[in-house]
N, C-alpha and C positions, 0 to 999 in steps of 0.2 A: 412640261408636265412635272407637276413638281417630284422629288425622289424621297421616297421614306429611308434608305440606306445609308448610316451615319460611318463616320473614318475619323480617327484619332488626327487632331492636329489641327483640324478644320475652322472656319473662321464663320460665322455670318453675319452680314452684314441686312439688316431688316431696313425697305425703301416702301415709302410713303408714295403714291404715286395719283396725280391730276393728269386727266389728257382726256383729250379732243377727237381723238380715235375711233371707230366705232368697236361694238365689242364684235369676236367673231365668233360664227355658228359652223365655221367650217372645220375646225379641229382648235375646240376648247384650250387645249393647253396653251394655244399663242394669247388668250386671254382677248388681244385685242387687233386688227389689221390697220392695214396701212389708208383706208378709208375714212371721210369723216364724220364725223354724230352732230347730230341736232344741237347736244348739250353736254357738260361737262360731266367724264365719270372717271370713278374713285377704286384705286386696288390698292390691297399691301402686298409686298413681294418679300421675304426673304430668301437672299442666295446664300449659297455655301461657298467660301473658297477655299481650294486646300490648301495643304502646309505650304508656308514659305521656303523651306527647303527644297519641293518638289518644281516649283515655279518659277518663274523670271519675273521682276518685278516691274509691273510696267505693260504685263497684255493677260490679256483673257485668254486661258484653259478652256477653249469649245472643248468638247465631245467629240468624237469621231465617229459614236453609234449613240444613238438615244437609249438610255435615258444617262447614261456618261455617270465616272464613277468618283464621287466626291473625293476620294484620296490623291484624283491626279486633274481633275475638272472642275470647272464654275458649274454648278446645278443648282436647279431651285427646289427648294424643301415645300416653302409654303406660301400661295397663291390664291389671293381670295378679293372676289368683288364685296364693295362696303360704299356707303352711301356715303354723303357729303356729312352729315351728322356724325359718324364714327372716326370718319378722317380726320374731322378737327377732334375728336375723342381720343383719338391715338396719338396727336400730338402732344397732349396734357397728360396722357397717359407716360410715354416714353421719357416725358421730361421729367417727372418724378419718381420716374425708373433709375433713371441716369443721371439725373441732375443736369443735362446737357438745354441748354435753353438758348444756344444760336441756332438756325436754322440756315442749312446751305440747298439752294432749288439749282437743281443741271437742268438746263434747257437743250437738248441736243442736236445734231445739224442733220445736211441733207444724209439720204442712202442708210435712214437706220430706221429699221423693223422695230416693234418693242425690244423684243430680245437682247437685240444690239443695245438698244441706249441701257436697257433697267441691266445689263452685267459689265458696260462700260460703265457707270455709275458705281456698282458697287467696285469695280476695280480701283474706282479712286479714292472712295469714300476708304477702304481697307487699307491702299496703299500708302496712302497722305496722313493715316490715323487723326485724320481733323476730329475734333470735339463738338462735332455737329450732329442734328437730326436731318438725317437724309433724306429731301422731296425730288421729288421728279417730276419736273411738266413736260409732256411727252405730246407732240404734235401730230398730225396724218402726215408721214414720209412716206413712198412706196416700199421705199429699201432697195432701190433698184439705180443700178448707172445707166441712165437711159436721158438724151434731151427733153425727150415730151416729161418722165417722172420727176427732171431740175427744175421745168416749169410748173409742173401738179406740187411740187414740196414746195416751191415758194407761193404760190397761191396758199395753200395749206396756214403755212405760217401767217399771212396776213389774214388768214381766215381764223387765226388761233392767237390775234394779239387781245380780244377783249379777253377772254380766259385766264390768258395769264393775269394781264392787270387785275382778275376779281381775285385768283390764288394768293399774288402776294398781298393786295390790301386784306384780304383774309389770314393769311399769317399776320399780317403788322398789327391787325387788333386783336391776336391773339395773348390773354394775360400771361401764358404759359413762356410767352418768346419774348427777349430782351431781343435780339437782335436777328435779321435776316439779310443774309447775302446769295446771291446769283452768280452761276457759274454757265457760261452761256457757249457754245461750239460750232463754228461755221456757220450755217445758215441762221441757226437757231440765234444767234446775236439779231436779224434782225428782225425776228418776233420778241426780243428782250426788249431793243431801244424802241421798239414801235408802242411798247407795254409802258415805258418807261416814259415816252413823251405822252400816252394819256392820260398816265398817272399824274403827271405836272400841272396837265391843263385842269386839272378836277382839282386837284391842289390852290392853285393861281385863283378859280373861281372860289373857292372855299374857305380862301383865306386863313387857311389854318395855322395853328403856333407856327415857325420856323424850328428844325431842331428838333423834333418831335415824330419823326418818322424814323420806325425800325431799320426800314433799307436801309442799309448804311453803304454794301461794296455791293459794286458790279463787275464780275472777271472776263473779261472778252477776249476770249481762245481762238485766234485764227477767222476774225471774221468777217464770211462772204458777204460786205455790205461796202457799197462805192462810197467812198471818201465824199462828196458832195455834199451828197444825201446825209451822211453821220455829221457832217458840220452844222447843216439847217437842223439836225436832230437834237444835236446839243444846243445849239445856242436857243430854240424852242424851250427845253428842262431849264435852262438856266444854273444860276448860281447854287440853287436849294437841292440839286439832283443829289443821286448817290455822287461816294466816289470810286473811280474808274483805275482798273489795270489795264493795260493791253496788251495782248503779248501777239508779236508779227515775227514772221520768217520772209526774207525776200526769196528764199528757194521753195515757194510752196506751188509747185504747180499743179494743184485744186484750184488753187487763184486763180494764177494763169490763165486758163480752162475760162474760167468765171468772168474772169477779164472782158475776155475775148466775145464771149456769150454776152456781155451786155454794152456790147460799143469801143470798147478799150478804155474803159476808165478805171481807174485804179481801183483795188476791193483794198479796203484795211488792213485786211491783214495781211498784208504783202509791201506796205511801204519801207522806206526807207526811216525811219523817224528822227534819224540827225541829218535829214537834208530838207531843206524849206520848201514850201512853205513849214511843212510837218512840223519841226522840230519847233517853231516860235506859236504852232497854234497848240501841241500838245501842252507845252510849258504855260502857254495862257490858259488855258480850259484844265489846268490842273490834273491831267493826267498820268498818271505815273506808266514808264514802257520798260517790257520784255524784250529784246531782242533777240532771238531764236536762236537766228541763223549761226551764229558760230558753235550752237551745242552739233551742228550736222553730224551724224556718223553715215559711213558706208551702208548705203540700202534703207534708211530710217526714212521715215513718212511726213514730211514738213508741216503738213495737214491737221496732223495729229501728235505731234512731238510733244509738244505742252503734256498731253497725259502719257505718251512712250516711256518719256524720259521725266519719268514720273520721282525719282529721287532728286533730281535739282529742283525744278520747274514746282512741283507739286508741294514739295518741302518747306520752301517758300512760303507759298499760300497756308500753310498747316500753323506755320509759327506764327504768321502774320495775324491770321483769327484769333489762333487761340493767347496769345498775348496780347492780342486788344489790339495791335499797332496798324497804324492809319493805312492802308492800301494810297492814301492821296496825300503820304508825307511826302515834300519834295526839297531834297538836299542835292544841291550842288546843279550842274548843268545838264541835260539831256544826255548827252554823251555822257559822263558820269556816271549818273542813276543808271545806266543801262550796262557799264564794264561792270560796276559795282555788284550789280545782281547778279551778273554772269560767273564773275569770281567765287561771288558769296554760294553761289547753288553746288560749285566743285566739291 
């Protein structure tokens, strides 16, 4: 519900938001459930986040009683349904506000409500001060740890891969946007590369320039997608696809979990990426790798580390955009690229 009450120091962060969701009629403020719609619909959200002095950088400031008081909490100010026609209007709108004319889309994973993803978004969009316009493609999650809700949120997601693919070809022809990149987390990676191999196949039939497509990065945060299946994925995209970050933890047991639930076979983001096959097909397929695991601290969340540890990890990614430099530059050997980033984030 959004809050009219304004506090000295406060930040907001204004998210463009696509999803597959339906809206809800059971208490308006949640805007939208964890159900899903016919067809694609359209919000803006601005949240508030308070001063950095009052906060740890790196997690969301819930509330503890509604409506939560902007000087020590994430709240939303303003929330409004808008069609497909205003959303691409706001795009060209903010970009002429701001001059900001990359475009960054968070696709988010299992066990997240709207709530959850649209103020984990702006947490990162604030904390990372990327020089982006923030989207959101928000899929039907229940929000729930439940086995039946892991199997309903990945149905969901293959239920919400044409969506995505119409979002981003609809930013890529947008005049207003030089560039669009994808920030994609746990499940939600495999409604990104499932978006990502239709996009190819349409491409490959269409024969279009080379070179000439906005997607440029794809960031894959931890994601619950078996190793096999991502190989047939990529090599399907081909050479013309985006280029790819990965970032894995081998202590992430979400994976684990994941693991286990579908056969034992490896999820992504949990391998090892300097032990083979891995490490000779990443360095073929041009991948550039995260390696997580050694940022561990006592009690931190492997799952989610990539956005906890939001001043290495996220920092990274902030400079990378906005100086232009290649997410798919590859210097030196696997092993390498992966101390070097880990150094470089300290």
């Amino acid at each position: 519900m959004p809050v009219s009450q304004t506090a000295a120091g406060t930040s907001h962060v204004p998210i463009l938001v696509a999803t597959t969701r339906r809206r809800t009629d059971k208490n308006p403020g949640e805007m939208f459930s964890g159900e899903r719609a016919e067809a694609t619909s359209y919000a803006a959200v601005t949240v508030s986040i308070p001063p950095d002095s009052v906060r740890k950088i790196g997690e969301v400031q819930w509330p503890a009683t509604l409506p939560g008081d902007p000087s020590r909490n994430f709240v939303t100010v303003s929330a409004n349904y808008i069609d497909d026609k205003e959303f691409k209007a706001s795009i060209g709108r903010i970009a002429k506000q701001t001059g900001r004319r990359k475009v960054l889309v968070f696709v988010h994973g299992f066990n997240n409500r709207f709530d959850d993803a649209v103020y984990r978004f702006a947490q990162i969009v604030h904390d990372s001060k990327a020089p982006v316009i923030p989207v959101m493609f928000t899929w039907p999650s229940r929000g729930e740890v439940k086995l039946r809700s892991y199997t309903y949120d990945r149905e969901s997601a293959n239920y919400s891969r044409d969506a995505l693919e119409e979002l981003l070809d609809s930013l890529a022809r947008d005049p207003a946007v030089v560039e669009v990149n994808v920030l994609a987390h746990s499940m939600g990676n495999w409604v990104t590369l499932e978006a990502l191999r239709g996009r190819s196949i349409r491409a490959n039939r269409s024969a279009g320039r080379p070179g000439t497509d906005k997607l440029k990065n794809v960031m894959l945060v931890a994601p619950d997608v078996d190793v096999d299946v991502f190989r047939t994925q990529i090599q399907r995209m081909g050479a013309a696809r985006p280029r790819m970050a990965l970032f894995v933890s081998q202590d992430d047991t979400a994976l684990d979990l994941s693991r286990t639930i579908w056969g034992g076979v490896p999820r992504l983001g949990e391998i090892d990426p300097t032990a083979e096959p891995y490490r000779s097909e990443l360095e073929r397929d041009n991948i550039l790798v995260f390696d997580l695991t050694g940022l561990k601290t006592p009690g931190d969340n492997a799952h989610s580390r990539a956005f906890d540890d939001i001043t290495t990890v996220m920092g990274m990614i902030k400079q990378r955009l906005s100086e232009g430099q290649s997410l798919g530059d590859q210097r030196g050997s696997s092993t390498e690229r992966i101390e070097a980033s880990a150094m470089a984030a300290r």
